[in-house]
C-alpha positions in Angstrom: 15.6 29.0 -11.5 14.6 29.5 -15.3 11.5 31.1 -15.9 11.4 31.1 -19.8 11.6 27.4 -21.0 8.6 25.6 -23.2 8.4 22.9 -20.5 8.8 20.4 -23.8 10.4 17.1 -24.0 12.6 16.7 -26.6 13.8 13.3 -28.5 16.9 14.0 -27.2 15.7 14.3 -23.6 13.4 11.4 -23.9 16.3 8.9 -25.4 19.5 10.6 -22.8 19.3 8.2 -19.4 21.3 11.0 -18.2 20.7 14.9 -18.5 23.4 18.1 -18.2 22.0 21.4 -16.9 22.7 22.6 -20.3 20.7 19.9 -22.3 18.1 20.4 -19.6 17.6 23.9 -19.5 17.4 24.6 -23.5 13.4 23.8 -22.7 12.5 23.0 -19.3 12.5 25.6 -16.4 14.9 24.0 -13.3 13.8 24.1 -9.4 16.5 23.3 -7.0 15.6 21.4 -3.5 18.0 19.0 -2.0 15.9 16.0 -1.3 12.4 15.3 -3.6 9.7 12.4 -2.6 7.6 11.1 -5.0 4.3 9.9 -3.8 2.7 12.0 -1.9 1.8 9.1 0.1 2.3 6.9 3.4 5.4 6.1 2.5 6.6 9.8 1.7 5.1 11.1 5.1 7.4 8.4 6.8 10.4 9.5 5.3 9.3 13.0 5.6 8.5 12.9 8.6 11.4 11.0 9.7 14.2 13.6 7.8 11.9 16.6 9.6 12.7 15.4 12.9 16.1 14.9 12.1 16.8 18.7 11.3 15.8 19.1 8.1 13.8 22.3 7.2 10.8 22.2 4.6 13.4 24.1 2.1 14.8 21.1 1.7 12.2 19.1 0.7 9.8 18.6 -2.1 7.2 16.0 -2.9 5.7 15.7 -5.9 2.4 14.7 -5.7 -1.8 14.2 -7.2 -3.2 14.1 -3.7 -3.9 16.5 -1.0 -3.1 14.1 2.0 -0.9 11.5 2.7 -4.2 9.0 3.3 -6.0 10.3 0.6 -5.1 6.9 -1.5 -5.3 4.4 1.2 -8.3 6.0 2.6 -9.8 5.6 -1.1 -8.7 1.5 -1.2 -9.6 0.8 2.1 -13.3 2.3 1.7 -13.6 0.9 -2.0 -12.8 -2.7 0.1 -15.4 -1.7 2.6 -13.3 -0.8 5.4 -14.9 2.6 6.1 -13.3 5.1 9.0 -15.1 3.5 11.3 -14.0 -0.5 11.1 -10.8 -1.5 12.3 -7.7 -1.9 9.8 -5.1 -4.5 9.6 -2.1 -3.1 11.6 -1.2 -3.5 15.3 -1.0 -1.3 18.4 2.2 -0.4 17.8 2.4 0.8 14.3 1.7 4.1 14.8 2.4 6.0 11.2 2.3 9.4 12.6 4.5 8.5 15.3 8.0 7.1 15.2 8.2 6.2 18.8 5.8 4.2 18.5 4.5 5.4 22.4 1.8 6.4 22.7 0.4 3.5 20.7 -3.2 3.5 19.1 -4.6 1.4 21.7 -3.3 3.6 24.3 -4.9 6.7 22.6 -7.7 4.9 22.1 -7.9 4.5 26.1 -7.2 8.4 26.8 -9.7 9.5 24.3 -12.2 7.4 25.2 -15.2 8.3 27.7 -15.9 5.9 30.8 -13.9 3.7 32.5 -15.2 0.4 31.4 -14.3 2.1 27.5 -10.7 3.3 28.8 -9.8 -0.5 29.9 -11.3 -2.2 26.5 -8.4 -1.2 24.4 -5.8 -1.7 26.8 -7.3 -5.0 28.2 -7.3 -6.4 24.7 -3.1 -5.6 23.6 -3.2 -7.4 27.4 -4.7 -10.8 26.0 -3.8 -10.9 22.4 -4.3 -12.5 20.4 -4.3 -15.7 23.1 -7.7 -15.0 24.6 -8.8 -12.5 21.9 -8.3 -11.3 18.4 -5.4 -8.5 17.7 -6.0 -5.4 18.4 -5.9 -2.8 15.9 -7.0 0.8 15.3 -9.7 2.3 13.5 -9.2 3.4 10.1 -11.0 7.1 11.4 -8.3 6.8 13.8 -5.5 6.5 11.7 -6.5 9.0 9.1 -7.1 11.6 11.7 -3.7 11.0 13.1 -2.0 11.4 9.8 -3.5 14.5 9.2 -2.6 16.0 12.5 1.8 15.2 11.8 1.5 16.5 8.6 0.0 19.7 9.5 2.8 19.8 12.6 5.3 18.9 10.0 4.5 21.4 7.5 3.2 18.8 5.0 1.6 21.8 2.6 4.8 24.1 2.4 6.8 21.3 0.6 4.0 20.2 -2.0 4.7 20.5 -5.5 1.0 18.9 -7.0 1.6 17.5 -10.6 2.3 14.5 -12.2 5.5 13.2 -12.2 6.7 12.3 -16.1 10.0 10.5 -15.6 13.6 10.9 -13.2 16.8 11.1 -15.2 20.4 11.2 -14.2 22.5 14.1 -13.7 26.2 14.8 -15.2 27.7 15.8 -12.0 25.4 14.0 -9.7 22.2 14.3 -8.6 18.7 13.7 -10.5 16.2 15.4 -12.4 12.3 15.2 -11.8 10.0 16.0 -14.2 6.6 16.6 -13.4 3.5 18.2 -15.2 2.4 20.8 -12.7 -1.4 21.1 -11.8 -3.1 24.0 -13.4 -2.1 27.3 -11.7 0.5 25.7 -9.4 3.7 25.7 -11.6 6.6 27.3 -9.0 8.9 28.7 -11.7 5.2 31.0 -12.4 5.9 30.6 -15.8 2.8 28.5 -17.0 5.1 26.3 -18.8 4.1 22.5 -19.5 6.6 20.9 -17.3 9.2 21.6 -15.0 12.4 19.9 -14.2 13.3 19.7 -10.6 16.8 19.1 -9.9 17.8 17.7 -6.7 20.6 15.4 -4.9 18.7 12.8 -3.6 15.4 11.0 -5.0 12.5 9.0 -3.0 9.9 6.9 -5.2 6.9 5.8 -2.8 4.6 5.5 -5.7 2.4 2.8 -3.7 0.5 0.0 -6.3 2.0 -0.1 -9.8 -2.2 -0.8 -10.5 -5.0 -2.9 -9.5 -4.9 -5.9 -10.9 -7.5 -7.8 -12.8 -7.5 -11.7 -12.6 -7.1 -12.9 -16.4 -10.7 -14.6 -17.2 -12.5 -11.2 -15.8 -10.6 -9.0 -17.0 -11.4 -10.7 -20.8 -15.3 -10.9 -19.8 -15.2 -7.1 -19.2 -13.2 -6.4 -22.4 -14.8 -8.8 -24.5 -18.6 -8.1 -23.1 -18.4 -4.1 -22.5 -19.5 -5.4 -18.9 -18.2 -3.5 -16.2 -21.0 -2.8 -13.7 -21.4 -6.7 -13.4 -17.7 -7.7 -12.6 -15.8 -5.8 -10.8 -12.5 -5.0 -8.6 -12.7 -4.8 -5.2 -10.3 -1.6 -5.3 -12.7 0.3 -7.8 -15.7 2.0 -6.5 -18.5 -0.9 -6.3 -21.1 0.9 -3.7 -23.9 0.5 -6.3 -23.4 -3.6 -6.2 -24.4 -3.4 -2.5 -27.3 -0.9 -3.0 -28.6 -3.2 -5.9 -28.3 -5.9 -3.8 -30.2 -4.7 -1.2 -33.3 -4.1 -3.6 -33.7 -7.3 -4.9 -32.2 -10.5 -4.0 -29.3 -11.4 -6.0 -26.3 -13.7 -6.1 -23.0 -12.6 -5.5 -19.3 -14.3 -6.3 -16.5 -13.6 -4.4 -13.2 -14.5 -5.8 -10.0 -14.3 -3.6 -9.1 -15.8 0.3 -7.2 -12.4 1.9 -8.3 -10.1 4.0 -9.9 -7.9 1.0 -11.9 -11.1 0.7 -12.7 -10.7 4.3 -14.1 -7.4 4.1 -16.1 -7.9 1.3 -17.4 -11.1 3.1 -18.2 -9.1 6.2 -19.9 -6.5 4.3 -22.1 -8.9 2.6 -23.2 -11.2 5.6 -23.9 -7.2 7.7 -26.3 -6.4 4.9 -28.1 -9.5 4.8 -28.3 -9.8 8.6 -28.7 -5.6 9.6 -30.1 -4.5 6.6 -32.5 -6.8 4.9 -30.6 -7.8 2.1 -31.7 -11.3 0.5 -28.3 -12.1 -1.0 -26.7 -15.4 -1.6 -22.7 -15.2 -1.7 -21.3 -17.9 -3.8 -17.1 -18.0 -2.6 -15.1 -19.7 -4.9 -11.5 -20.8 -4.5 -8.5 -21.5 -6.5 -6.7 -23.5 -3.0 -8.6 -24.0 -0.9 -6.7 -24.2 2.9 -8.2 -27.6 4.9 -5.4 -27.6 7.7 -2.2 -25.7 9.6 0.1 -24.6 7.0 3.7 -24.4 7.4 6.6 -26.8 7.2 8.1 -25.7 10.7 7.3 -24.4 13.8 8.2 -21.4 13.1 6.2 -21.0 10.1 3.1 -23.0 11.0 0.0 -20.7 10.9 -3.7 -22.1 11.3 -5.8 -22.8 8.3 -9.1 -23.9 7.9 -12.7 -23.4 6.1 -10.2 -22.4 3.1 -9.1 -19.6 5.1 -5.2 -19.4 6.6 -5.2 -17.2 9.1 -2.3 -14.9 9.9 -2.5 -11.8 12.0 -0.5 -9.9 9.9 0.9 -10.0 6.7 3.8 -11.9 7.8 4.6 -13.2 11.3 5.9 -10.6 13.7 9.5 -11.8 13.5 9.8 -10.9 10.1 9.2 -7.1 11.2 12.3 -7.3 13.6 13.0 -10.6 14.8 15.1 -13.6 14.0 13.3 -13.9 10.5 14.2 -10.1 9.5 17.3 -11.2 10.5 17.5 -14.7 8.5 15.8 -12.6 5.5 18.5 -9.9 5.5 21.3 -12.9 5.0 19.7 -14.4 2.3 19.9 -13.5 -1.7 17.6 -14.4 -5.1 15.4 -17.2 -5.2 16.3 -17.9 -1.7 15.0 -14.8 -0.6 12.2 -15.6 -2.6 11.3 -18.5 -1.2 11.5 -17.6 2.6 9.3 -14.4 1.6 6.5 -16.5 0.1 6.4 -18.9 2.6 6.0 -15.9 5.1 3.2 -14.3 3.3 1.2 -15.6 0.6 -2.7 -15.2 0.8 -3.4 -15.0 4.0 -6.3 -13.6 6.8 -6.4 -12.3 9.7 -8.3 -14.5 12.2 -11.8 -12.7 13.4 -14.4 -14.3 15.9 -17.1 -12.2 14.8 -16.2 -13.0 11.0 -16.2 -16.9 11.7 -19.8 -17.0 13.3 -21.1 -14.7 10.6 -19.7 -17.6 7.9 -20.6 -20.3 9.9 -24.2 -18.9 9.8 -24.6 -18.3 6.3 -23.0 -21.7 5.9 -25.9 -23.2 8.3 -28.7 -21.1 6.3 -27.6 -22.1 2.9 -26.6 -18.7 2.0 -22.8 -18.7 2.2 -21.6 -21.2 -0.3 -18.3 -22.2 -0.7 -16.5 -24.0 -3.7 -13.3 -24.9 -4.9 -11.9 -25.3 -8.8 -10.1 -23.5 -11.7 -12.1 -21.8 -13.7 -12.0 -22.4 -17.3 -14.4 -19.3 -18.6 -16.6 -16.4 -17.4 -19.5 -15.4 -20.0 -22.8 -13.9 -19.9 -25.7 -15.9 -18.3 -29.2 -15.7 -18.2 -31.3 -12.9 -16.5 -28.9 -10.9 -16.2 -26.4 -13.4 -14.9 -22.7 -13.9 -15.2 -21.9 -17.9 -15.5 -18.4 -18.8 -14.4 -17.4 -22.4 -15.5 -15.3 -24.3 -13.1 -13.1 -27.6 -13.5 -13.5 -28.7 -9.3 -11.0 -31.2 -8.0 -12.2 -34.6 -9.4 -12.3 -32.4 -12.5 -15.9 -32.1 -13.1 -17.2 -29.5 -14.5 -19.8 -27.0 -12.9 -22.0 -23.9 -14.2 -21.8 -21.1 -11.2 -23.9 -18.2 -11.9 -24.3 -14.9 -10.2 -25.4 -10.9 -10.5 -22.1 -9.8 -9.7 -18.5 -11.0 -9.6 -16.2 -9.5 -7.4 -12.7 -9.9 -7.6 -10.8 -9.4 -4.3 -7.3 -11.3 -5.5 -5.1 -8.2 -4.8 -3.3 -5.2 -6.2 -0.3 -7.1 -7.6 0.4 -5.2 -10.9 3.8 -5.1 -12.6 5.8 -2.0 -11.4 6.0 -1.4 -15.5 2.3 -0.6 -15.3 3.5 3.0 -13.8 5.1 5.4 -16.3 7.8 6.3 -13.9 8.9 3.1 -12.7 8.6 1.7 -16.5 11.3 4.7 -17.7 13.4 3.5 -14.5 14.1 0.6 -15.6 14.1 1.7 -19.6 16.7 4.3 -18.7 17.9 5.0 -14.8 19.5 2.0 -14.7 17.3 0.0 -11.9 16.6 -4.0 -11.9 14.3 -6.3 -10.8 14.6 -8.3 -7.8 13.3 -12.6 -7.8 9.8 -10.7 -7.5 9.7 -8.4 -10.0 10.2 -5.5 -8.0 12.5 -2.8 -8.2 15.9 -4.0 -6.9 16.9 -2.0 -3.6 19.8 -2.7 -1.3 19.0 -2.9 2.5 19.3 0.5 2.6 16.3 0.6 0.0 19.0 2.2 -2.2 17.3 1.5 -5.5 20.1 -0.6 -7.4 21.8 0.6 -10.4 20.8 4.3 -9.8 23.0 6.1 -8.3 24.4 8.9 -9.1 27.3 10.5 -7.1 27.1 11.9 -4.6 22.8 11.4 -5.3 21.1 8.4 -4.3 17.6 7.3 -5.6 15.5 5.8 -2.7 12.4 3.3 -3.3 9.8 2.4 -0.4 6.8 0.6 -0.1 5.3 -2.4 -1.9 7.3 -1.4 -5.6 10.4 -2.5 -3.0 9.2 -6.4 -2.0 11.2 -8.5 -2.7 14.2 -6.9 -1.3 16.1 -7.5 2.8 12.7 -6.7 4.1 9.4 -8.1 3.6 6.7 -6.1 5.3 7.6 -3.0 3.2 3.8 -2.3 2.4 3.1 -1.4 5.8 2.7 1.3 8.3 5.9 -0.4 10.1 7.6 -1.5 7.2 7.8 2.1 5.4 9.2 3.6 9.2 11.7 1.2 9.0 12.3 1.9 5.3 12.3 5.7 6.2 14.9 4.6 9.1 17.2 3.1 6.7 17.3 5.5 4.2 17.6 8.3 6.8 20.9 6.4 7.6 22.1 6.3 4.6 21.5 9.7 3.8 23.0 10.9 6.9 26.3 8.4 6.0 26.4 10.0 2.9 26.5 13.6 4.9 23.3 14.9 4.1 21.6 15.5 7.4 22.6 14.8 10.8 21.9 11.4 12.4 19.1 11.5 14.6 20.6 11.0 18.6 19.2 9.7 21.7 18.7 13.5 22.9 17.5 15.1 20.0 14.8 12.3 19.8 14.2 12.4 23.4 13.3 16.2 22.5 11.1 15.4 19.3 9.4 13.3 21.3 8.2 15.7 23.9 7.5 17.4 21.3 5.5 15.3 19.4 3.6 14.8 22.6 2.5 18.3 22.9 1.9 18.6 19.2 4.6 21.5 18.6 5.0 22.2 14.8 8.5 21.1 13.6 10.9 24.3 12.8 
């Protein structure tokens, strides 16, 4: 470790894809650790978790991160889409982030924690039926948060924190990587109060989550062009005061999007004007708007209706670990492409309760659906924003509303984030038929490596690649099961066996720390 260094980046530095300890050192002070996540996220406690219970001791291990907990981010999108801890999340029984075995599920826990029989047999009554005579089950967002926090704590999540922002990873003559971060005020580990800090390791893992929320076209000119952004906005930002407003007074509300952020915001809309007094109208407009089944198969076909198409999950089961992960693993480029698309797309889960709450606002005159492209968004009267939209017989019509709400998605170009942008600038990664970072099934981040380093990449900055529910609770397990693999083929690590998991298990069960 160098203590002395300026923590500057040089030109040379900046404009060198790949770094010598001697370049490095001349300003930046060097930490050593074997294996460094980047994240801080989901998808660094999976694989953290993962290489933990393999053997791996927190000396080995770094992850570079702005947040506290692993859930502090999704926590923040999920209430900012009005899914707070006590609603239920999108994410089956199963799927148990905190838990690799995947036993004791959520709904099981659910059971054992609840009080009274009749309580103890809901949850494991409803994984009986689904989703044939009821809806999928799936856990509370409380539920899942509290979990989290309870295997990072057993794992030692806070001994291998390094909080700061992460600058840019660069090559190593030799092998390896560096990571340079910015460390938070009073938390730099070379205790030199230097400006940034190099960390040199032999493996890196990017689980950087959403590039950045992204903004569909017209609004995003509206709220540049107008200085308006308490009138339109994401459904990802912080919006609370929309719903308070409209509780005051009634008001008109768009909604723009047909997922399951649209959903929620739907659902919180219809519960204030039916629980809470609210005199709202919610105008939904659609791009496509979904009249029938879709699907060109069988195996594809998934119910659509009300301009809805409903999906329990991202993408159909099989594409988790069935014959579809299988048929998606064989396929390359557009190809690949193609099959992913037609497994996800826009899509909903289907909800009872949801469905009679829209069919009553339809009834009242309160819920009002429409379909078209719009060809602008400018101010209206009264405080209004007018949307003009081209329908399908390609008249025109004036929609106008107190707020516009744009649920579309987080879909930003992985460029967006500094770190992926200098990847691809200099560490030698791709993009995959989506845009994505290019990763091999072993969610090896093409183009990167650096012998006898790898560079890892999880999560949604990976879709496009062999797998396609990567931006899930499942899907980063699975990536963390891979790259665990690979790492352990590579000799770093031992590969977790049937008896050493059998015993991590047990453990888990009786919440042991990890040594």
């Amino acid at each position: 470790m160098t203590a002395d260094r300026s923590g500057e980046l040089t030109p040379q530095l900046i404009e060198t894809g790949t770094w010598s300890d001697e370049l490095v050192s001349r300003t930046l002070p060097i930490v050593d650790v074997p294996f460094v996540s980047i994240g801080g996220g989901l998808g660094s406690l999976a694989a953290v978790d993962l290489l933990r219970i393999a053997g791996l001791r927190t000396d080995d291990i770094r992850v570079v991160t702005t947040i506290d907990r692993p859930h502090q981010t999704y926590r923040l999108l999920a209430e900012n889409s009005q899914i707070p801890v006590e609603e239920r999340i999108r994410s089956d029984a199963s799927s148990t982030i905190d838990n690799i075995w995947g036993f004791p599920s959520y709904a099981t826990r659910e059971a054992m924690s609840a009080k009274g029989l009749a309580n103890k047999i809901a949850p494991l009554r409803h994984v009986l039926v689904e989703p044939v005579l009821d809806d999928y089950y799936t856990p509370t967002a409380g539920q899942v948060y509290s979990s989290v926090d309870a295997e990072a704590n057993r794992i030692g999540w806070n001994k291998m924190l390094l909080k700061g922002v992460v600058r840019m990873v660069r090559r190593r003559v030799g092998g390896g990587y560096f990571t340079v971060y910015t460390p938070k005020a009073g938390q730099d580990p070379t205790h030199g109060g230097t400006k940034r800090v190099a960390v040199r390791s032999r493996h890196v893992h990017i689980a950087v989550g959403y590039p950045g929320v992204r903004f569909l076209p017209d609004l995003q000119k509206y709220r540049k062009t107008h200085k308006d952004f308490s009138r339109v906005v994401n459904a990802y930002e912080n919006h609370d005061y929309v719903y308070e407003e409209l509780r005051r007074r009634p008001s008109t509300v768009m909604v723009r999007g047909s997922g399951i952020v649209a959903s929620r915001i739907l659902v919180r809309l219809l519960d204030d004007r039916e629980k809470r007094g609210a005199n709202t109208t919610v105008i939904h407009l659609f791009r496509n708007y979904v009249r029938e089944p879709q699907g060109d198969r069988a195996t594809f076909r998934r119910d659509g209706r009300n301009g809805f198409a409903y999906q329990g999950f991202n993408y159909p089961k099989a594409a988790w670990g069935g014959q579809l992960k299988e048929q998606l693993e064989s396929l390359d480029g557009d190809a690949r492409k193609d099959l992913i698309g037609r497994l996800g797309g826009t899509n909903t889960p289907h909800r009872r309760a949801w469905d009679d709450q829209l069919e009553r606002g339809r009834h009242g005159g309160w819920y009002r659906q429409f379909e078209g492209q719009v060809q602008s968004v400018a101010p209206g009267q009264d405080q209004t924003v007018q949307t003009t939209v081209a329908d399908r017989a390609g008249r025109t019509i004036q929609l106008e509303a107190n707020f516009i709400v744009d649920a579309t998605g987080l879909e930003s170009d992985i460029s967006e984030h500094r770190v992926l942008a200098d990847l691809l600038d200099y560490g030698g990664a791709g993009r995959n038929p989506l845009g994505r970072l290019d990763v091999e099934p072993s969610f090896e981040v093409r183009g990167t490596r650096s012998e006898p380093g790898r560079m890892y990449a999880s999560g949604s900055i990976a879709l496009g690649g062999y797998y396609a529910g990567v931006d899930s609770f499942l899907g980063l397990q699975y990536a963390a099961l891979r790259i665990h693999d690979d790492l352990a083929s590579a000799g770093f690590g031992t590969r977790l066996g049937s008896m050493r998991s059998v015993k991590e298990w047990w453990r888990w069960m009786r919440q042991q720390p990890v040594p």
